[in-house]
C-alpha positions in Angstrom: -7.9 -14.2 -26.2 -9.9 -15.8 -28.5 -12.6 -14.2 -31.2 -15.3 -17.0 -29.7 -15.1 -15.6 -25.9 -18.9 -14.8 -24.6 -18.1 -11.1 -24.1 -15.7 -10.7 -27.0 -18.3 -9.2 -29.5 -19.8 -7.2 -26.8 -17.3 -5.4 -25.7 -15.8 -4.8 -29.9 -19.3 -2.8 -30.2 -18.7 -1.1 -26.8 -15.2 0.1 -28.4 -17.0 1.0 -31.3 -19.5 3.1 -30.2 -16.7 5.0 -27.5 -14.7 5.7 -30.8 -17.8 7.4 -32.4 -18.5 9.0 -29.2 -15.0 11.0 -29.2 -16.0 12.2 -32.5 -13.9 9.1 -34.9 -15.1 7.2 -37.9 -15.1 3.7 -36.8 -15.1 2.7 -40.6 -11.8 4.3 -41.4 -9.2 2.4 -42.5 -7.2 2.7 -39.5 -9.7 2.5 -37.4 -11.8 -0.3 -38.5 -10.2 -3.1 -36.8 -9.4 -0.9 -33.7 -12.7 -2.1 -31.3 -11.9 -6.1 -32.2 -8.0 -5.3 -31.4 -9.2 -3.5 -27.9 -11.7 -5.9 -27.1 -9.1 -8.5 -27.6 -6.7 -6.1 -25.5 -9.1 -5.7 -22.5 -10.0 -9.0 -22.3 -6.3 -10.4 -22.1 -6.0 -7.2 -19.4 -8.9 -8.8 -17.2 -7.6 -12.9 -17.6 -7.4 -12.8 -13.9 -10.8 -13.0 -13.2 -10.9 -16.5 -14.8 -8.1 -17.3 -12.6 -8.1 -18.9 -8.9 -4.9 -17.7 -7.0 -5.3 -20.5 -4.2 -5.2 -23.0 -6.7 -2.5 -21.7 -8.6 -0.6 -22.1 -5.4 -1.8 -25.7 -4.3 -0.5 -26.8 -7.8 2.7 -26.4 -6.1 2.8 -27.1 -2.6 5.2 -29.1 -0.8 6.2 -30.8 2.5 9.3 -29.2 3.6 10.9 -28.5 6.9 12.7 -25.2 6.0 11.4 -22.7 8.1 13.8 -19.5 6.7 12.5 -16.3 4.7 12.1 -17.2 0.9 12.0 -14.0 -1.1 11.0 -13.6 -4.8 11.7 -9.8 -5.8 11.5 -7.5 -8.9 8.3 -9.3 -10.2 6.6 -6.9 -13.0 3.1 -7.0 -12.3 0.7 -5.0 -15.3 -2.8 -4.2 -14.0 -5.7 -1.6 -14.8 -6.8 0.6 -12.7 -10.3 0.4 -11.3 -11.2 4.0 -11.4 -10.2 5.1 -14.7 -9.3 2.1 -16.4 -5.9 3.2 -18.0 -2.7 1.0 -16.5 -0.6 0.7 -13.8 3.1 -1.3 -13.6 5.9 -1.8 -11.6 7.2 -4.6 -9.2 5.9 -6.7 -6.4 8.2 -8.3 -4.2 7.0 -11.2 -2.2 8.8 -13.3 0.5 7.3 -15.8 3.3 8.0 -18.1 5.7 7.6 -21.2 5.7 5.9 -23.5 8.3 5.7 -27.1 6.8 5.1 -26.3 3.3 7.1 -24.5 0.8 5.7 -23.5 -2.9 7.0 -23.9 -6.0 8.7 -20.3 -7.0 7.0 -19.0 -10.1 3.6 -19.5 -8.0 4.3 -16.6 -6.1 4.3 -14.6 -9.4 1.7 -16.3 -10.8 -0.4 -15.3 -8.2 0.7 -11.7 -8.1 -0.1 -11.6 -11.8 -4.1 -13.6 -11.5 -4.7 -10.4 -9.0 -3.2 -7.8 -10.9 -4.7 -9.1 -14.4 -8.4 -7.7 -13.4 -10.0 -4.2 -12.3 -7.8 -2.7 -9.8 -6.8 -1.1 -6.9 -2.8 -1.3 -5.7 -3.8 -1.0 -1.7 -6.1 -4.0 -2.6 -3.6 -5.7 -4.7 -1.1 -5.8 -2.7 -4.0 -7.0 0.2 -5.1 -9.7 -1.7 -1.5 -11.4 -3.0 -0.7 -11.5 1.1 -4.3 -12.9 2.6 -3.9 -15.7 -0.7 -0.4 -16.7 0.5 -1.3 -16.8 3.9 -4.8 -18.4 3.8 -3.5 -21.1 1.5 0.3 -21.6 2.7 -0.7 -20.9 6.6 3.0 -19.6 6.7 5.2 -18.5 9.6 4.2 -14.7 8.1 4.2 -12.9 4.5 5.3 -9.7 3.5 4.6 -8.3 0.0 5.3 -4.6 -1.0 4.6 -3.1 -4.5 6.2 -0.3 -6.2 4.3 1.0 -9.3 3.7 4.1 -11.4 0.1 4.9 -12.8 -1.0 6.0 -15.7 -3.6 8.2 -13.9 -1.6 10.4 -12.7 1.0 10.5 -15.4 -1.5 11.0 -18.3 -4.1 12.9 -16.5 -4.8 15.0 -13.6 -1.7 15.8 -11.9 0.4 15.2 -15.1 3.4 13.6 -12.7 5.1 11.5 -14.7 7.9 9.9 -12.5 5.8 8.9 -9.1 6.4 6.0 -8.0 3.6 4.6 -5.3 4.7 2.1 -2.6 2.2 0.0 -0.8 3.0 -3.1 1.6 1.4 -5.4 3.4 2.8 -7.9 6.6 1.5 -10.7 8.4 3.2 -13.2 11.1 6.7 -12.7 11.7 6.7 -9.6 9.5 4.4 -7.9 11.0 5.9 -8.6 14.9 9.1 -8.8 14.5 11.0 -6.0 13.5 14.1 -7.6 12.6 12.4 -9.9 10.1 11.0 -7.1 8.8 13.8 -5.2 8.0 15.9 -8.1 6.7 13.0 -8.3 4.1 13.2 -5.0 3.4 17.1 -5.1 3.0 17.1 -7.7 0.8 14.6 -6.2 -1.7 16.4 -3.0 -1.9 19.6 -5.0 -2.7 20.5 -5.3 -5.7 22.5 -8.9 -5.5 21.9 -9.8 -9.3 
């Protein structure tokens, strides 16, 4: 991010007065660049909000006739959570199926990462990749389903370091047909790479 964005020297004299508050001298050496280098950091975290998923995915969009599952597994997502604004990571797996259009493959985790790139919640995450797909593509169904650990409840709290949270989310074929379902749910578990 760069030093001139509107918020940038805000949010450096936010990080400075936090440090001070937890007791640090914000003028020692190793902390004196500290709330520039986290306002940076946040801002980066939070480049979603500048982003529009829809279009990111109308960039791309093409007439084609296949109608079969497309999948694009295993993409690392990096987000913040919403509540106590330390991070959460792990994979989002994303398939659909096409009915007239198909999209060009790193849209799917471009999208995932606009979403997960601002304040977050992984039931809304994985809510909001599926109703973008679907709105924009008006596919035969989507499925998405996101594996993640947070750093909530590794750090804090309930101190358990290897949870793993799963959320997922279907619409269309996914969500009546059983068989599509668990063909999606074969093929991510696979490991065919």
């Amino acid at each position: 991010m760069e030093d001139n964005h509107p918020h940038h020297k805000a949010l450096a004299e936010h990080y400075k007065s936090i440090i001070e508050g937890l007791g640090e001298d914000p003028n020692r050496e190793g902390l004196l660049k500290t709330p520039e280098r986290a306002a940076k950091a946040m801002l980066y975290l939070t480049q979603g909000y500048k982003q529009q998923p829809a279009e990111i995915l109308k960039s791309a969009m093409f007439k084609d006739d296949y109608k079969q599952m497309v999948v694009v597994k295993d993409i690392e997502i990096y987000s913040m959570c919403e509540h106590h604004m330390l991070p959460f990571f792990g994979k989002a797996h994303i398939a659909y199926i096409p009915n007239g259009y198909i999209v060009g493959l790193s849209k799917l985790p471009r999208v995932a990462d606009a979403f997960a790139r601002r304040l977050q919640v992984q039931e809304r995450l994985t809510t909001e990749i599926l109703n973008c797909i679907q709105d924009t593509l008006e596919p035969g169904g989507v499925a998405v389903v996101i594996e993640a650990q947070h750093m909530c409840m590794c750090m804090r709290g309930v101190s358990k370091q290897n949870s793993v949270t799963t959320t997922s989310a279907f619409t269309g074929g996914f969500l009546k047909d059983e068989r599509t379902r668990s063909e999606f749910m074969k093929i991510i578990s696979a490991r065919l790479h």
